[in-house]
C-alpha positions, 0 to 999 in steps of 0.5 A: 292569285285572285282572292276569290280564285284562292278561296274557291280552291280553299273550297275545294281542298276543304271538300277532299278533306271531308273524305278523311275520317281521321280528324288530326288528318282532315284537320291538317289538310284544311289549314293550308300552307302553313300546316306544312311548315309548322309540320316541319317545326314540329319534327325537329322539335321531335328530333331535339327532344329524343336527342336532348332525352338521351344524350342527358341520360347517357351524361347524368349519373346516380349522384348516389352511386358516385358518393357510394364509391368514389368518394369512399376511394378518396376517403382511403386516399386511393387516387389513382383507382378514384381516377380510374373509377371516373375514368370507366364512367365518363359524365361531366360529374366524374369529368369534373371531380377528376380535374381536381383529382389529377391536381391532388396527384400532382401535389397541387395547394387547394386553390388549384384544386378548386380552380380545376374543378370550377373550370370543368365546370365550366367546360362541362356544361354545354356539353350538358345543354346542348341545343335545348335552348332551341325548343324554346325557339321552335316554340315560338316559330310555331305561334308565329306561323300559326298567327301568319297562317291565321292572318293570311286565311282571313285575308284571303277569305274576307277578300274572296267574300268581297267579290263572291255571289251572296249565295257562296259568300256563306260558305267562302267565309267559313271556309277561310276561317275553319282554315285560319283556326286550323292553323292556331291551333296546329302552331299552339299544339306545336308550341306546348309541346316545345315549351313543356319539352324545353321546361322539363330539360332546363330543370334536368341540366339544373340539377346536373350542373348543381350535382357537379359543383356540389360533387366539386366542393364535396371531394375538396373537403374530402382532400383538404381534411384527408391530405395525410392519406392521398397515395401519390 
């Protein structure tokens, strides 16, 4: 297309927009093409955000209530409810002080224990992550479109005032840059909240997976003190 054929139908495009009162609206319908895909990262970072917030409320639980209860059961040496009580409350903690738990049942030495527990670990934090890396990926793809909705309106606007009559140069020009900033600042808006999202998930799967090796060296110190009273 030629560039100030572009520029024009920038013109007109910005025109319609005027006609939204909304200014989130107007604003989007003057960016261009690139608002759409910025758009589009943005849903998903949506999606990803609700779906990282309720899988890790479903996987993380009361670490307080775990000591409470389970805990109390191994000090009694009650194994099998221990294990039927991580049993009716499936998380990664409960998930990985069972592994050591079902080794205590089978009269396994400490180091298995341990090793099982480590290896749950292990097992269970992925589960735990998820795809809250990608946030962090959504986030940067939403600058970079930005930048390259902001790169190409300018190109297109300085090319289109190269060959525009100087009466329409004025305009042409702010035209293409108000399309280019709306751009920026639509990949910016898209990016803080992916980066904030991903800050804030990261600090939450930390402390999970800190609660379960804490949980993991807490019941080994439990049995390994406490052996004379496991009913096996």
């Amino acid at each position: 297309m030629d560039p100030t054929t572009a520029v024009h139908t920038a013109v007109d495009v910005a025109n319609k927009c005027d006609a939204y009162t909304n200014f989130i609206t107007s604003s989007f319908c003057q960016g261009g093409w690139a608002m759409y895909v910025i758009a589009f990262v943005g849903l998903l970072t949506v999606l990803l955000i609700v779906e990282r917030f309720l899988a890790l409320n479903r996987l993380v639980i009361d670490k307080t209530s775990l000591n409470e209860n389970l805990f109390s059961l191994i000090l009694r040496g009650e194994l099998r409810q221990a294990i039927a009580y991580c049993d009716r409350k499936p998380a990664p903690l409960t998930n990985t002080v069972k592994s050591g738990l079902v080794q205590v049942l089978n009269k396994r030495g400490d180091d298995e224990v341990q090793v099982a527990m480590d290896a749950s670990v292990l097992r269970e934090s992925p589960r735990l992550e998820g795809w809250t890396s990608f946030l962090a990926v959504f986030g940067n793809i939403s600058v970079l479109i930005g930048l390259m909705g902001t790169i190409v309106g300018l190109i297109m606007s300085f090319q289109g005032v190269a060959k525009a009559d100087a009466a329409q140069k004025a305009q042409l020009l702010s035209t293409g840059i108000s399309e280019a900033l709306h751009c920026t600042a639509f990949g910016l808006g898209v990016a803080i909240i992916a980066i904030v999202a991903f800050g804030f998930f990261q600090l939450r799967i930390g402390r999970a997976i800190n609660d379960m090796r804490e949980g993991s060296m807490t019941m080994m110190n439990l049995v390994a003190s406490n052996r004379d009273k496991m009913k096996v």
